[in-house]
PAVEX-512656 format. One record per residue: residue in three letters; residue number from 1; x, y, z of N, C-alpha, C in turn. Coordinates in steps of 0.2 Angstrom, whole numbers, always signed. Example, Ala and Ser with C-alpha at 12.3 -4.5 7.8 and 13.67 -1.06 7.14 Angstrom:
REM PAVEX-512656
SITE  aa   i  n_px  n_py  n_pz ca_px ca_py ca_pz  c_px  c_py  c_pz
SITE ALA   1   +66   -28   +39   +62   -22   +39   +66   -16   +39
SITE SER   2   +64   -11   +35   +68    -5   +36   +64    +0   +39
REM end
This chain:
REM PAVEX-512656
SITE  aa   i  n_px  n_py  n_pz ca_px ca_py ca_pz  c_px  c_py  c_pz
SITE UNK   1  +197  +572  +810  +202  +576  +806  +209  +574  +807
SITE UNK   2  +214  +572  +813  +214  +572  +815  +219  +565  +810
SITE UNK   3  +216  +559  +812  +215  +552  +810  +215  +554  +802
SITE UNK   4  +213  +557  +799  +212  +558  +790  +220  +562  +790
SITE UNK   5  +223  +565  +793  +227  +567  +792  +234  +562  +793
SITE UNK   6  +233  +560  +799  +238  +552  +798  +236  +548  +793
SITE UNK   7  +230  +547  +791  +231  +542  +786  +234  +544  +781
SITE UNK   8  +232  +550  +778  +234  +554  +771  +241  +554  +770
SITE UNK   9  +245  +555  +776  +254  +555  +779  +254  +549  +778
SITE UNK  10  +252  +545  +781  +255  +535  +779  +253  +534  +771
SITE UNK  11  +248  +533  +770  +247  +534  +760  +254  +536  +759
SITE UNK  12  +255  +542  +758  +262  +547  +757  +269  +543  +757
SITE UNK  13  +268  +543  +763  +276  +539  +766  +275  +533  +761
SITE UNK  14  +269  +529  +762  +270  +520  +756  +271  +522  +751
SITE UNK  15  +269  +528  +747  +270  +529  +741  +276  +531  +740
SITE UNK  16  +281  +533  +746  +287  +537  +745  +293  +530  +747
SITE UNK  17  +291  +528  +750  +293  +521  +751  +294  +517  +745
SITE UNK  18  +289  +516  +741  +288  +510  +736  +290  +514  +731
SITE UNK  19  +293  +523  +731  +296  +523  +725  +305  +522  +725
SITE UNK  20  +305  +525  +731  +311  +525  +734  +314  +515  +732
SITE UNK  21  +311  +511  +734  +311  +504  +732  +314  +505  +724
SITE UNK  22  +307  +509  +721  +307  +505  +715  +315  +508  +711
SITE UNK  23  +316  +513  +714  +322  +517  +710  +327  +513  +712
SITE UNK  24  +329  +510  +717  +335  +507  +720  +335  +500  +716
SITE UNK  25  +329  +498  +714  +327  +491  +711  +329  +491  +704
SITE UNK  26  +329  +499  +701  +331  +501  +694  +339  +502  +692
SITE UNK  27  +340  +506  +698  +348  +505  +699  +350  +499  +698
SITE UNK  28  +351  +494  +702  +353  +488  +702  +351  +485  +696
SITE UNK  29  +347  +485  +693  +344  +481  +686  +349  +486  +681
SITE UNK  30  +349  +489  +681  +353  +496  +677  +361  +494  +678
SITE UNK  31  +363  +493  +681  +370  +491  +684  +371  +484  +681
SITE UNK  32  +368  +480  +684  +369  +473  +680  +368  +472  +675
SITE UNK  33  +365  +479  +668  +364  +478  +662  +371  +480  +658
SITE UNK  34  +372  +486  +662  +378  +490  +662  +383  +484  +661
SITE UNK  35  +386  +481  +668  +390  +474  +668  +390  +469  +662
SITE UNK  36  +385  +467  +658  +383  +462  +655  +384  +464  +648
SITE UNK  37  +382  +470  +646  +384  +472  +639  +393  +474  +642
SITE UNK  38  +396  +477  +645  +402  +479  +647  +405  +471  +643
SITE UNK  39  +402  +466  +649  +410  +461  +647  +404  +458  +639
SITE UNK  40  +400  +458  +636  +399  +456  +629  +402  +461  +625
SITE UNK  41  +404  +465  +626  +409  +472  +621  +415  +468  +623
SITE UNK  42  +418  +467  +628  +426  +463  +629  +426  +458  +627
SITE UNK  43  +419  +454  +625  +421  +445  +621  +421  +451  +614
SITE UNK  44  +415  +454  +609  +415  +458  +604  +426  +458  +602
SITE UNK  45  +425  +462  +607  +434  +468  +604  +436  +459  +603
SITE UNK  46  +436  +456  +608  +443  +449  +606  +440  +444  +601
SITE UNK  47  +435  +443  +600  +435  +440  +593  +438  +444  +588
SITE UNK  48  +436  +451  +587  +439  +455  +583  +446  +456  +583
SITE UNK  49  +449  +456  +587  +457  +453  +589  +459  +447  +584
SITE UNK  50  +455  +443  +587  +457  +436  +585  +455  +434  +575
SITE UNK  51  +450  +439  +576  +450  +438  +567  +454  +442  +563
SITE UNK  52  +457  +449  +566  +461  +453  +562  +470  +451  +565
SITE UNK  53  +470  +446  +568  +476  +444  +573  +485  +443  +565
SITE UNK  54  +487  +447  +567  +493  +448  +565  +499  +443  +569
SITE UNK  55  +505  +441  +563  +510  +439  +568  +515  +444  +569
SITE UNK  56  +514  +451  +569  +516  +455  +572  +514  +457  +580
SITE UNK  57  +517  +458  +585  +512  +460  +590  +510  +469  +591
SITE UNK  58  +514  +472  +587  +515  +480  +587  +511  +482  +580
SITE UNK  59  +509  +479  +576  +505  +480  +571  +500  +486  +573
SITE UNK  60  +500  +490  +568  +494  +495  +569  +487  +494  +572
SITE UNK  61  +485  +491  +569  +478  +488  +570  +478  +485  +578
SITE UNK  62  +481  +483  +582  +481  +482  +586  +479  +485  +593
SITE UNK  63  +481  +493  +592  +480  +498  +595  +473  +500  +594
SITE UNK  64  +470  +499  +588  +463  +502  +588  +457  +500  +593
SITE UNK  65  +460  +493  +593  +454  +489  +598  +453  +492  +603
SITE UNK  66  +457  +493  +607  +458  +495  +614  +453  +504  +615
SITE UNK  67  +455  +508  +607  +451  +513  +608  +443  +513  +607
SITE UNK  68  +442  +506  +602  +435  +506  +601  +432  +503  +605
SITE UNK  69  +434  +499  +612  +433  +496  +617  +430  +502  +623
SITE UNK  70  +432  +506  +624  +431  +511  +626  +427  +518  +625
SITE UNK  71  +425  +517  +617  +420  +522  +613  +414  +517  +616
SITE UNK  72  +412  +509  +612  +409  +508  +614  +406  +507  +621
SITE UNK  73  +410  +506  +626  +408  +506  +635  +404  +513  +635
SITE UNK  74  +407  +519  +632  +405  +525  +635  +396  +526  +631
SITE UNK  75  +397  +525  +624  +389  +524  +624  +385  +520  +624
SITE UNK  76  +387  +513  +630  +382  +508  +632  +379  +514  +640
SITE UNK  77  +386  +514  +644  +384  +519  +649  +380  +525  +647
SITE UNK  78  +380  +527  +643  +378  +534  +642  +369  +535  +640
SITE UNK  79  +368  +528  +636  +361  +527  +633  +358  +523  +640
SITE UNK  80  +360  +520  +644  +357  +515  +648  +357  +522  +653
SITE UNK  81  +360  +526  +656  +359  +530  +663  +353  +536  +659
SITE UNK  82  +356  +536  +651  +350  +543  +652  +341  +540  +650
SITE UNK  83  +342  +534  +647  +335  +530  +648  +334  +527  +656
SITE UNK  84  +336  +527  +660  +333  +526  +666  +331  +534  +670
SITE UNK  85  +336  +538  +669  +332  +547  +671  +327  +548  +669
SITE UNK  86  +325  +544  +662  +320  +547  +660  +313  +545  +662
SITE UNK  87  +316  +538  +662  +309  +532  +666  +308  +535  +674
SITE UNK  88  +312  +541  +677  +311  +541  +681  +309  +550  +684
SITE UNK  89  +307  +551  +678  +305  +558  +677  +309  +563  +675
SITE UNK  90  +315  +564  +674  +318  +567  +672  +317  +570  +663
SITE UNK  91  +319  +576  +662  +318  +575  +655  +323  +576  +650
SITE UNK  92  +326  +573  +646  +330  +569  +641  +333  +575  +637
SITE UNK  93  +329  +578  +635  +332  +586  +631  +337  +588  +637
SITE UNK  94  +335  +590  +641  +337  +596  +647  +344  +591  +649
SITE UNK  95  +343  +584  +650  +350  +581  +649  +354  +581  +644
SITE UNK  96  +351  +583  +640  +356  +581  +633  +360  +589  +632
SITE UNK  97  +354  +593  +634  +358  +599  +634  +362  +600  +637
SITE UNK  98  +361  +597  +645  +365  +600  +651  +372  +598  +648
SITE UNK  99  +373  +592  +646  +379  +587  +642  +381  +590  +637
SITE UNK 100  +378  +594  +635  +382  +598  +629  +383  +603  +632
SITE UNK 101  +381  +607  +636  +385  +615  +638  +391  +610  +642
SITE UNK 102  +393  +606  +646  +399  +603  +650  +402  +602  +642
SITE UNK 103  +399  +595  +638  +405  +594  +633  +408  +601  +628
SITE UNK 104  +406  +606  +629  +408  +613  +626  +413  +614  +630
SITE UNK 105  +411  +617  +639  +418  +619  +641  +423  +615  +641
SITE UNK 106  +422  +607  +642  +427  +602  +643  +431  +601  +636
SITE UNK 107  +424  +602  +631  +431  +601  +624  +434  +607  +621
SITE UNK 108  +433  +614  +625  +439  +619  +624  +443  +618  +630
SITE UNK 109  +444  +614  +635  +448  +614  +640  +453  +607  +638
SITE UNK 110  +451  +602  +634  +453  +599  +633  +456  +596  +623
SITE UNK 111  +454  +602  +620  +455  +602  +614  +460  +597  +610
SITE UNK 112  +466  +600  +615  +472  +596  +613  +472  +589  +611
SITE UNK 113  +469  +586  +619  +470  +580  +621  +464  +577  +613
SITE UNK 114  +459  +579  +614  +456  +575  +607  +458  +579  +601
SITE UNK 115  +460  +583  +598  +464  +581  +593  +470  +577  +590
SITE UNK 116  +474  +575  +598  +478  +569  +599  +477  +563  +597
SITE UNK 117  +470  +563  +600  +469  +556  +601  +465  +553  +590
SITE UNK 118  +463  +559  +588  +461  +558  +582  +468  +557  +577
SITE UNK 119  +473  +560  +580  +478  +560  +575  +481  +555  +577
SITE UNK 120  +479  +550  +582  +483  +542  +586  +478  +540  +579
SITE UNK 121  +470  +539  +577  +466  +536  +572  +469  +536  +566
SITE UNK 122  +471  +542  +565  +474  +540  +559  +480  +538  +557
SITE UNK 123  +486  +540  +564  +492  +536  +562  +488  +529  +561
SITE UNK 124  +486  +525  +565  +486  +518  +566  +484  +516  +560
SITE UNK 125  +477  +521  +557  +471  +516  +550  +478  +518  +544
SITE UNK 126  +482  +522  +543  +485  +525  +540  +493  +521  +537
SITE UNK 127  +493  +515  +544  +499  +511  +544  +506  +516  +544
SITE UNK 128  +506  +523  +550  +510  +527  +547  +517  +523  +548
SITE UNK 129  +517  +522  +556  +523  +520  +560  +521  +512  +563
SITE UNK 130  +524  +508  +567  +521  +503  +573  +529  +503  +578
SITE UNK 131  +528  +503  +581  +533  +501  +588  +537  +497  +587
SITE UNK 132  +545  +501  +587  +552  +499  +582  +553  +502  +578
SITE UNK 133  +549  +504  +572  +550  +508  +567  +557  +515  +568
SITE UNK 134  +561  +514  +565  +564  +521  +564  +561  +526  +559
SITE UNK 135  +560  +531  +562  +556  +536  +558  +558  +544  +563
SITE UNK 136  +557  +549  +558  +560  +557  +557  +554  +560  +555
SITE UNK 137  +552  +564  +561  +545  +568  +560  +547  +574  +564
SITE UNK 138  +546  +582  +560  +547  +586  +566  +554  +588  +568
SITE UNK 139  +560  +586  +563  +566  +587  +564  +567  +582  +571
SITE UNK 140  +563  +578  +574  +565  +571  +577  +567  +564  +574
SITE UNK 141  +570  +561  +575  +571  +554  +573  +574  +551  +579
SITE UNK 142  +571  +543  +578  +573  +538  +581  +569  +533  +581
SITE UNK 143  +569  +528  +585  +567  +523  +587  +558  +523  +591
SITE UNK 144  +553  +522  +586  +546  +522  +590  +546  +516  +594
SITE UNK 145  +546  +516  +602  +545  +515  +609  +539  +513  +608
SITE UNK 146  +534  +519  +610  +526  +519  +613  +522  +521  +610
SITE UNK 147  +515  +519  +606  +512  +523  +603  +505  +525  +607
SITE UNK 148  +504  +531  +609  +497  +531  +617  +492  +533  +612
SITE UNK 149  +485  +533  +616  +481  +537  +614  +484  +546  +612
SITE UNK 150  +486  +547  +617  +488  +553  +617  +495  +555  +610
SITE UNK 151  +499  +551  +610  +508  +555  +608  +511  +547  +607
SITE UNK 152  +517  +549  +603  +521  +544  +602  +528  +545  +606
SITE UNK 153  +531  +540  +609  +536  +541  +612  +541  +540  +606
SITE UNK 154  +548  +544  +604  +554  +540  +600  +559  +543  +605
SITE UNK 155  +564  +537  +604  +570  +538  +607  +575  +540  +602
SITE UNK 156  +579  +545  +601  +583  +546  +599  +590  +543  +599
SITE UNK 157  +594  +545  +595  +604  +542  +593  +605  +542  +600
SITE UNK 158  +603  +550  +603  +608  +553  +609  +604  +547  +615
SITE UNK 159  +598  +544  +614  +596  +540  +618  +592  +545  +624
SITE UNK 160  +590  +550  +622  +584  +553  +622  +577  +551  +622
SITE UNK 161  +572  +551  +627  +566  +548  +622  +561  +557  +624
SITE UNK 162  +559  +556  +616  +554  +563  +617  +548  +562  +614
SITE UNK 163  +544  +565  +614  +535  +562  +616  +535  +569  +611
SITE UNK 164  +529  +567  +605  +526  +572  +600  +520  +568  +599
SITE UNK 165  +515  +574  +599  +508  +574  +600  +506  +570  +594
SITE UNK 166  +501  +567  +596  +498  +562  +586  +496  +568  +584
SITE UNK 167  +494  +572  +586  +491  +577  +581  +495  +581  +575
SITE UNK 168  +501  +583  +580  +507  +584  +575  +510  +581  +570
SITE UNK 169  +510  +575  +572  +512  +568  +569  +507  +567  +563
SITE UNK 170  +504  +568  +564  +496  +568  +559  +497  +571  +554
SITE UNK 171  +499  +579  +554  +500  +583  +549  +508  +585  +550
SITE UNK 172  +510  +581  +551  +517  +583  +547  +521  +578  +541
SITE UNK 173  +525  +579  +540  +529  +572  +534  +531  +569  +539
SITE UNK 174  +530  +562  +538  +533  +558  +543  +538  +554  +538
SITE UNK 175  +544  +552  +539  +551  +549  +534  +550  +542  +538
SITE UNK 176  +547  +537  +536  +549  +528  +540  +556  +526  +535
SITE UNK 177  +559  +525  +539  +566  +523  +538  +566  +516  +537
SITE UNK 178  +563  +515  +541  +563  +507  +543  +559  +502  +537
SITE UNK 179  +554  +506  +532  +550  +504  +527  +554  +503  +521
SITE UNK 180  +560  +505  +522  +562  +507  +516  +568  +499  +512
SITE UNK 181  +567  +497  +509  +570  +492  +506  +578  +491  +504
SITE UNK 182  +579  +497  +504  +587  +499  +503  +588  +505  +507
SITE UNK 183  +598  +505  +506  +600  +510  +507  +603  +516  +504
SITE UNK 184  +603  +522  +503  +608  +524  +497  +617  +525  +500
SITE UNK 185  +620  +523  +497  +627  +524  +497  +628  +529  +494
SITE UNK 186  +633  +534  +497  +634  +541  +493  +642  +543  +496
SITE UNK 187  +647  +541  +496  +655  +542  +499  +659  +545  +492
SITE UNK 188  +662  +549  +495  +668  +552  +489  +675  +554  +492
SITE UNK 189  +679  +550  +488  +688  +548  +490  +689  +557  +487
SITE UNK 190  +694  +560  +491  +696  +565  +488  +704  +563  +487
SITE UNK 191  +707  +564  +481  +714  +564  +481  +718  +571  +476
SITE UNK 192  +723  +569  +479  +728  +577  +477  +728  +577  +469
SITE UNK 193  +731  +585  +469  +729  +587  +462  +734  +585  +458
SITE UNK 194  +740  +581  +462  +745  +582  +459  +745  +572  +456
SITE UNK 195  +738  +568  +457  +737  +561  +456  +739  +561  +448
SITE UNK 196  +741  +557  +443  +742  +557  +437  +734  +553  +433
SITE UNK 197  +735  +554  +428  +728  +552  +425  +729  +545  +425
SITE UNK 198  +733  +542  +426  +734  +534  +427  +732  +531  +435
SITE UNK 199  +734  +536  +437  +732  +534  +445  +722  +533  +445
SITE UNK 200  +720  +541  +441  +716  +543  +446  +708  +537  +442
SITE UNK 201  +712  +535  +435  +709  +529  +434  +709  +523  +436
SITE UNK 202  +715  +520  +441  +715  +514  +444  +712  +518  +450
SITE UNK 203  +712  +522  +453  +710  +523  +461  +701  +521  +458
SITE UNK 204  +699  +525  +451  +692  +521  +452  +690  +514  +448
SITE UNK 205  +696  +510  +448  +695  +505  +445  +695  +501  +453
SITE UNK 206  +700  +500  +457  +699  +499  +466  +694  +499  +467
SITE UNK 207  +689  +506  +467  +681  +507  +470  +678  +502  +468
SITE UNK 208  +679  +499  +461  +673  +496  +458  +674  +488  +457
SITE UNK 209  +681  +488  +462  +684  +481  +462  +680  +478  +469
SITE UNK 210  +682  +483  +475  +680  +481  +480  +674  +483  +480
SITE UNK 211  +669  +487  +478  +661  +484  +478  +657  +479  +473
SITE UNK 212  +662  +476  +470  +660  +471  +466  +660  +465  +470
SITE UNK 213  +664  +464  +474  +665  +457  +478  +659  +460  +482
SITE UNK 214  +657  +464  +486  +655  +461  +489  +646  +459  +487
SITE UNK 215  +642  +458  +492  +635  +453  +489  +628  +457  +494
SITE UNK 216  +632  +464  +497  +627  +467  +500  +625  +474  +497
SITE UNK 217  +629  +474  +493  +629  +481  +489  +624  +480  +479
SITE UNK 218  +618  +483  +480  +615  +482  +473  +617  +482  +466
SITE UNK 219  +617  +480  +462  +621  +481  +456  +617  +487  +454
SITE UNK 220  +621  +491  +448  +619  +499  +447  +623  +503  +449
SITE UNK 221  +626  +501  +455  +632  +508  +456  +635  +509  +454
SITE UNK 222  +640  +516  +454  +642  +520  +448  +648  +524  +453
SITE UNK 223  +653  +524  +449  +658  +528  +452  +661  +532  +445
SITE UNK 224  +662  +539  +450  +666  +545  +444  +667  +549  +447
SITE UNK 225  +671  +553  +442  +675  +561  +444  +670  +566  +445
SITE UNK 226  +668  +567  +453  +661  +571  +452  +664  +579  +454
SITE UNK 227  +670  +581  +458  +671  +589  +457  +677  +589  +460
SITE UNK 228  +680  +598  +455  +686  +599  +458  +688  +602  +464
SITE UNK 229  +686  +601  +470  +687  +604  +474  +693  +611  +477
SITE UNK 230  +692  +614  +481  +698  +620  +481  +706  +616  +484
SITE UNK 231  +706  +610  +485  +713  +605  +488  +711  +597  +483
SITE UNK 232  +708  +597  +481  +706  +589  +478  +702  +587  +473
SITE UNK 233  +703  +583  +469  +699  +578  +465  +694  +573  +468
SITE UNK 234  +688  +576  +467  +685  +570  +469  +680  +563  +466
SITE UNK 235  +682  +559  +471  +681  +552  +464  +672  +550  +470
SITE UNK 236  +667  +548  +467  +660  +548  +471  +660  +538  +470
SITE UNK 237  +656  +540  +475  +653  +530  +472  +646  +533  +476
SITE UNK 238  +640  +531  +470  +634  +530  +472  +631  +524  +470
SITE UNK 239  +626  +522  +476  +624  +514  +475  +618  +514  +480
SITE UNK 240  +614  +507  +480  +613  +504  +485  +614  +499  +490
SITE UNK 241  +614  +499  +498  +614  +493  +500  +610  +489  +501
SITE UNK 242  +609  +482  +500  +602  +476  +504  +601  +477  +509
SITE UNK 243  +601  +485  +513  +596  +484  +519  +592  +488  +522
SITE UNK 244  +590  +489  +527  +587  +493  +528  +585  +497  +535
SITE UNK 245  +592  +492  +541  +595  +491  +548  +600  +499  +544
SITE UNK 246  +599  +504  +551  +604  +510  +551  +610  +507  +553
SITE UNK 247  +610  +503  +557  +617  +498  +560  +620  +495  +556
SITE UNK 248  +616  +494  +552  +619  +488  +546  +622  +493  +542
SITE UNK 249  +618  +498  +538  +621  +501  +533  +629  +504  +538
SITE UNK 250  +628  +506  +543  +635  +512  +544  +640  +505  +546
SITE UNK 251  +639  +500  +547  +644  +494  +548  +647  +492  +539
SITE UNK 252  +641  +493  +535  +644  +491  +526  +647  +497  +527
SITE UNK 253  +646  +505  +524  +649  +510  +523  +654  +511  +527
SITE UNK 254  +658  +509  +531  +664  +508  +534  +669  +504  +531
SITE UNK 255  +665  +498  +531  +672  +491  +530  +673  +492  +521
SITE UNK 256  +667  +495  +518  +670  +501  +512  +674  +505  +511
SITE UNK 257  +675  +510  +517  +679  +515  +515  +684  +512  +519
SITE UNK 258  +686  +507  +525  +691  +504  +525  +694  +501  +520
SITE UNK 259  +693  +499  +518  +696  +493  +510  +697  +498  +506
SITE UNK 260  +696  +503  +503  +696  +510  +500  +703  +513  +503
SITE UNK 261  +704  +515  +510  +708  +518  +511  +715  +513  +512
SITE UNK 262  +715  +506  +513  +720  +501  +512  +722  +500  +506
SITE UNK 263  +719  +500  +499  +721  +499  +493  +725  +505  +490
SITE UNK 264  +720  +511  +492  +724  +516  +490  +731  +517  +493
SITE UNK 265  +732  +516  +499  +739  +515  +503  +742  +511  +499
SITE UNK 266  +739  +505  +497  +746  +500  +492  +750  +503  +485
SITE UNK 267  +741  +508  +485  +745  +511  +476  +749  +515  +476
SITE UNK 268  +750  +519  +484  +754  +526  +485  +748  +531  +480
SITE UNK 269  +740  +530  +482  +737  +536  +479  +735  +540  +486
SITE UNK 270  +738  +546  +485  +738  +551  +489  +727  +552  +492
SITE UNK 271  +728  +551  +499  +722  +557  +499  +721  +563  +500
SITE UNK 272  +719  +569  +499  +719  +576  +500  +717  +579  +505
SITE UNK 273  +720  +585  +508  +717  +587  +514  +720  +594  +513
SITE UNK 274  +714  +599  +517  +713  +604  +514  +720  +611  +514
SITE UNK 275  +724  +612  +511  +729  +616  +509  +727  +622  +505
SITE UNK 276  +735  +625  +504  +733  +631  +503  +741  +632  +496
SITE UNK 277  +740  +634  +490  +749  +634  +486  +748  +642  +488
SITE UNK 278  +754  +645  +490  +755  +654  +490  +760  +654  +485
SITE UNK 279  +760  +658  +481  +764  +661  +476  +766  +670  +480
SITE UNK 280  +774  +670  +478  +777  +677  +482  +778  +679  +474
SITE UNK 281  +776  +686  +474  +777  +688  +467  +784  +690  +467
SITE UNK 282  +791  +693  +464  +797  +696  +465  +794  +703  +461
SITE UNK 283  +796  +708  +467  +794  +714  +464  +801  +716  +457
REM end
């Protein structure tokens, strides 16, 4: 009795032995498969690199890879470990459930974070921004730094950098400044009321002398007497400039309104600044 009962115990242990074997032998074969599709997804992503390859290196599309590179890892992982619990007894519904009560509480725990990362999709397929861009989204504007999975970094005038969610980004108006092909020019000379109607015709024959010379400014502008102000006559010039650098345009609207306020010095045309006439009645 005795002896059948060792024996029945050793049977046992080999069979517990040689499963023990076999599942280690599965890991490992599971591992190295893991391994081998991992880096064939990482040649995948770089040809696709290489075929969609811009001479931009901030180009939209370039961010994607990096996400798709990671979708696909996680469902090579995810199909290969839950076909091996299953070859190994386990049952596939009861893991797919278990995975679904975790990804519930994880995705009201982390809600934000994947709505982010969706609104990172659409900037990028959308070509809203690329890194450099000046753009104003949110009552922010600046300069786009960083575009993450999560947020876009912009650095602002004051040289602030402040981080707004893609998700926001997503649904809100986003203004690229930097897309835009021109500037508009909008300045108005104001001069006194007491300017004679000879002057206040040469002061805008000057506006339209020194915007003609120069070769940065588009043909189309317009200058005129656009309002009476409570101290002055105001004379407008609207246009555009050939660019589309913020540095560039505030460097042209300058050396504009210096060359403006030089001439009118030469003609003796007054500029206007805010006053007041009182009239004393005699009782």
């Amino acid at each position: 009795m005795i002896d059948e009962i060792l024996a029945y115990t050793d049977k046992i242990g080999k069979v517990f032995s040689a499963f023990k074997v076999s599942m280690i032998l599965g890991i490992i074969i599971n591992i190295i498969i893991i391994f081998v599709l991992f880096k064939l997804t990482e040649m995948f992503i770089r040809n696709l690199k290489n075929r969609f390859k811009t001479s931009e290196n901030n180009a939209p599309i370039n961010y994607i890879f990096p996400i798709l590179e990671k979708v696909i890892k996680f469902l090579i992982a995810f199909i290969i470990i839950a076909s091996f619990l299953q070859s190994q007894g386990y049952s596939l519904t009861s893991l797919i459930a278990g995975f679904g009560i975790t990804g519930l509480a994880v995705g009201f725990a982390a809600q934000q974070t994947i709505a982010s990362m969706f609104g990172t999709i659409a900037v990028l397929t959308d070509k809203v921004y690329k890194i450099g861009d000046y753009i104003k989204v949110n009552n922010v504007e600046g300069t786009v730094e960083t575009i993450s999975i999560r947020s876009t970094k912009i650095r602002t005038l004051e040289n602030f950098v402040v981080t707004v969610p893609n998700d926001i980004v997503a649904d809100s108006i986003v203004s690229n400044v930097s897309m835009a092909h021109k500037r508009r020019l909008d300045v108005s000379f104001g001069v006194t009321y007491d300017t004679s109607d000879e002057k206040l015709q040469q002061a805008m024959n000057i506006i339209k002398e020194i915007i003609s010379k120069r070769v940065d400014v588009n043909e189309g502008y317009t200058v005129f007497v656009d309002a009476l102000d409570a101290s002055s006559i105001n004379i407008r010039l609207l246009g555009y400039l050939k660019t589309k650098s913020y540095d560039t345009f505030v460097r042209i609207k300058s050396e504009i309104c210096l060359a403006v306020i030089q001439r009118f010095r030469q003609e003796n045309i007054d500029f206007a600044f805010p006053s007041q006439t009182i009239y004393m009645a005699k009782e």
